[in-house]
N, C-alpha and C positions, 0 to 999 in steps of 0.2 A: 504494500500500500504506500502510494506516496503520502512523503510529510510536504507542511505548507512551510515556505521558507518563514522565518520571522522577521517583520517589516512592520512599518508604520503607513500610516496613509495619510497625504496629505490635502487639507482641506483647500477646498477655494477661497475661503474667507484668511488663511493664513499670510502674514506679510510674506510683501515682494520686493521690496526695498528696503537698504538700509536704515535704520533710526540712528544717525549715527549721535545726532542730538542728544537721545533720551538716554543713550548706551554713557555717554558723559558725564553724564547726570545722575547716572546711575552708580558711576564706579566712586567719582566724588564726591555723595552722599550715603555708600557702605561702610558700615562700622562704627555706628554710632553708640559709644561705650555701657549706655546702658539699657541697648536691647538685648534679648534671651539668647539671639543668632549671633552675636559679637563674644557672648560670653561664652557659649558651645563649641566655638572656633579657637579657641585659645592654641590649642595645639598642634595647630597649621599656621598659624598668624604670620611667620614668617615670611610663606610661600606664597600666603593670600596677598600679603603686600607686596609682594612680584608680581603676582598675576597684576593686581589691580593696577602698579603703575605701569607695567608695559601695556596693559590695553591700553588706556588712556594716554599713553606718550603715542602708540599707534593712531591715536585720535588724532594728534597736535593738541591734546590740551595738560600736557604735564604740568602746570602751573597751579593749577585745582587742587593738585594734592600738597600737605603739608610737609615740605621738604625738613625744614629742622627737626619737626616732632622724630617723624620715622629716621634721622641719621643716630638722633637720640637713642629710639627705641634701639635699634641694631648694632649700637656702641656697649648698651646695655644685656645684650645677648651674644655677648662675647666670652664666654670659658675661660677658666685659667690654663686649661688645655687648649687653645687657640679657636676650637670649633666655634660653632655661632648655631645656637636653638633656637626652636619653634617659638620660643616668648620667655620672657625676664622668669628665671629661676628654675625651667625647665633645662633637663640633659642637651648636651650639644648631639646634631646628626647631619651625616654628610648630606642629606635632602635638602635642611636649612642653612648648610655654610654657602652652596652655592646660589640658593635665593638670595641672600645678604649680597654674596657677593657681587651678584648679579645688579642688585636696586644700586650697591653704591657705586659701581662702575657705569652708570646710566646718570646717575648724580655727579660721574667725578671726584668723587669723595672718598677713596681708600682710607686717605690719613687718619678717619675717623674710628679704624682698627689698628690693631698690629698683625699687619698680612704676615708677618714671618712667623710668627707664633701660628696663624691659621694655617702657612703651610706645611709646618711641622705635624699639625693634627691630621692634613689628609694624607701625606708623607706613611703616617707609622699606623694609617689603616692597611696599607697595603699587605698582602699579604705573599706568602713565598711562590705559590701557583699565579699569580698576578691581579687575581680577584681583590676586592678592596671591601672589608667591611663598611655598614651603615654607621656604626658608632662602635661605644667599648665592646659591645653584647653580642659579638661576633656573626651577626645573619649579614649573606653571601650574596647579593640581587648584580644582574647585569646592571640596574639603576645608578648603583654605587659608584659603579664603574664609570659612568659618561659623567657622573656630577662630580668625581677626581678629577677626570681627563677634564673637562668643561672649565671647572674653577681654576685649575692650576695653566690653563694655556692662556683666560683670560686677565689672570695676572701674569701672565710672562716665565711664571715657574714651571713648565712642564719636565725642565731637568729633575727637579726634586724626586721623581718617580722613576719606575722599572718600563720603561715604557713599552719597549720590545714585550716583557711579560705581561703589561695590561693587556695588549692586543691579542696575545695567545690563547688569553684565559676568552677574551670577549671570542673568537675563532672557534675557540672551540665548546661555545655554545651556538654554535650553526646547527640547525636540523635539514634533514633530508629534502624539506620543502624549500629550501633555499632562507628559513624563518630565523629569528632566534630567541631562546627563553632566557628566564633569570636566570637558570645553572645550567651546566653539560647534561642535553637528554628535557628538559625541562619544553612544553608546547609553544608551539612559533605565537608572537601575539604583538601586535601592531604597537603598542605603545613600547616592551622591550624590545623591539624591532628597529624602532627611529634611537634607541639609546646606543645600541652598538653601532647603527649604520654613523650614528653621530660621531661613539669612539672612533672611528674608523675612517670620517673625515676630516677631522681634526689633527689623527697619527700622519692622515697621508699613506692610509692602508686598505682603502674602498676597491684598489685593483683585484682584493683577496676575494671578493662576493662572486656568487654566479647573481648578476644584476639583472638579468631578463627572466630567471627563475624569481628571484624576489621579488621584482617588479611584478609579476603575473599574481601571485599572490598576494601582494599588494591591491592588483588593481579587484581583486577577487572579492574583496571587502565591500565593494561598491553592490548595493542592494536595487529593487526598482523603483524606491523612495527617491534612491540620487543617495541617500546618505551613506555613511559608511560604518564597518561594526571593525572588533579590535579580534576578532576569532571566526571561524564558518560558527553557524546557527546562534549568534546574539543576534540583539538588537539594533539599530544603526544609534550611535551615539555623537554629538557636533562635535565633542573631542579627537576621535580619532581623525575627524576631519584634518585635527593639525600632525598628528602621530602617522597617519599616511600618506598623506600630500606633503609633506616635509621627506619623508624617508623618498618618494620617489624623487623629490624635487634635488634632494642629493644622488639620487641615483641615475639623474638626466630622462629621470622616462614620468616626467609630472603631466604631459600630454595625453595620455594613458587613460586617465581619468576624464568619465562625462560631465565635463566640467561645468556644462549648465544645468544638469540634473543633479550635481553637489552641490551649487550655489544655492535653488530654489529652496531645497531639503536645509542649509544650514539657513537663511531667512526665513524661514516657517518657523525657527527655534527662536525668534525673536519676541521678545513680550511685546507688545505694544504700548500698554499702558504703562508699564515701569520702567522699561529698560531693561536689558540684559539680555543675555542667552543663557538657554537650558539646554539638558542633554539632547532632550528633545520634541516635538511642538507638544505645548500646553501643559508642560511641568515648570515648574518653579526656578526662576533665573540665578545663577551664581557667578560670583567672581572668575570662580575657574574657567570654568565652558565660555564666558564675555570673553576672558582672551584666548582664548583656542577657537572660536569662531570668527573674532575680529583677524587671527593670525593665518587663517584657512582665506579667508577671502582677498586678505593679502597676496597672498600666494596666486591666487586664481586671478589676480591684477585689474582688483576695484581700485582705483585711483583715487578715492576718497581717508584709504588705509593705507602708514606708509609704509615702506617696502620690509618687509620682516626678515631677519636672516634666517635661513633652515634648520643651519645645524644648531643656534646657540636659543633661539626663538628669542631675541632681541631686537629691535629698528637694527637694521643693514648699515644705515649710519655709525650707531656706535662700533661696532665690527670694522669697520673700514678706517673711524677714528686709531682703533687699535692696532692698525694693519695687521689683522688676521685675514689669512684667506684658506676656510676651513675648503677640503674638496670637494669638486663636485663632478661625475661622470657625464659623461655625452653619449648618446645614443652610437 
């Protein structure tokens, strides 16, 4: 008997254009300290305030948000182990060092840490297979791996590290589908897909891929909503929008995609009335999915979002301020 693929459907009364207005509006009126959903977030806050200011820098409206408060906050989330936590008095983890690093290097602002101390902490995560622990607590994610690799090229230290061995450990979490998991043997899945394709352009080691097997799989994601899913039989979620249109877009086959039946699909996940994006139409809008949809349409070259880079999901400008030129393949 056949199954029915799992899909969404999309209404006619769903937007078609941008709000890029409300989406503004929305990121710099998130977080107001004493609603329920500010308090519940504590242990992301970090990350949320990457997402929130790279949407919003992709706006052109960085100016919105409170530049001192947050160099503040992330001065204050600094370890005597160098790492940088999820918020003031919480464990440092290699997720939130390169959020931090990430907002202050878009700000300019390094001084307001002691990067040598920070890279000493992602330095003595590494481990001897080339994997790179989350924190002290020893759990092994490809994830780990690209926010080492990530943090340390974006401050200019990628010496500090095993580099040769990050890239073997990330290799050889390749599966058979051309995919890659968090560990060796671990299911191909679109978000640890864009993290290794990342390690790998970053090393200057993208030649290693079978890139039209990935691609294919990649483009495989794409459902008849237009949206995309992170595995076969999920759901299409506006995230992966950015997890694999990024990975192809490093992998030179971002054409691959129906690219006007991903655009409709991520504008249906637009609220109207508030602002944002959701994972998907008619759920509840988030920080997160706002810049992963803003960063998706980037990519798909709406001229009203500025240009995103793939590998680092930062504006292209700061990338280029830094003269990084992470790789990218050609068909």
């Amino acid at each position: 008997m056949a199954t029915l693929m799992k899909d969404v459907v999309l209404k006619e009364s769903h937007a078609k254009e941008l709000l890029l207005q409300k989406h503004v509006d929305y990121i710099a009126s998130y977080g107001v300290k004493d609603e329920y959903e500010y308090c519940m977030t504590e242990y992301l806050r970090m990350s949320g305030i990457y997402w929130g200011l790279t949407a919003i820098e992709l706006m052109g409206n960085l100016d919105r948000m409170n530049k001192q408060e947050i160099l503040d906050f992330i001065k204050m989330c600094q370890d005597e182990s160098g790492g940088l936590s999820a918020s003031i008095g919480h464990d440092p983890h290699m997720l939130y060092t390169l959020s931090g690093v990430q907002v202050l290097i878009m700000y300019d602002s390094l001084d307001v840490i002691s990067v040598d101390r920070l890279v000493q902490y992602v330095k003595g995560l590494q481990q001897p297979d080339g994997s790179f622990w989350g924190d002290k607590w020893g759990e092994v994610d490809t994830r780990f791996s690209f926010c080492a690799v990530a943090c340390l090229s974006l401050l200019g230290r990628l010496d500090a590290i095993n580099v040769e061995k990050a890239v073997e450990f990330v290799l050889s979490c390749m599966n058979f589908d051309g995919g890659f998991g968090s560990r060796p043997g671990s299911e191909s899945h679109a978000g640890l897909i864009y993290c290794c394709v990342g390690v790998l352009s970053i090393t200057g080691y993208l030649h290693k891929l079978d890139a039209d097997l990935l691609g294919w799989w990649l483009c495989e994601r794409q459902l008849p909503s237009g949206g995309l899913n992170g595995r076969p039989e999920k759901l299409p979620d506006v995230c992966y929008s950015w997890w694999v249109l990024a990975s192809l877009c490093m992998l030179g086959r971002l054409h691959w995609i129906k690219r006007d039946a991903l655009i409709s699909f991520v504008l249906a996940c637009q609220d109207t009335e508030t602002g944002g994006f959701s994972d998907r139409p008619g759920d509840l809008p988030d920080p997160f999915h706002t810049l992963f949809g803003l960063a998706a349409l980037s990519l798909l070259g709406f001229s009203s979002v500025k240009p995103v880079n793939p590998t680092y999901c930062m504006p292209q400008y700061v990338i280029e301020r830094l003269e990084l030129k992470p790789q990218k393949l050609s068909v």
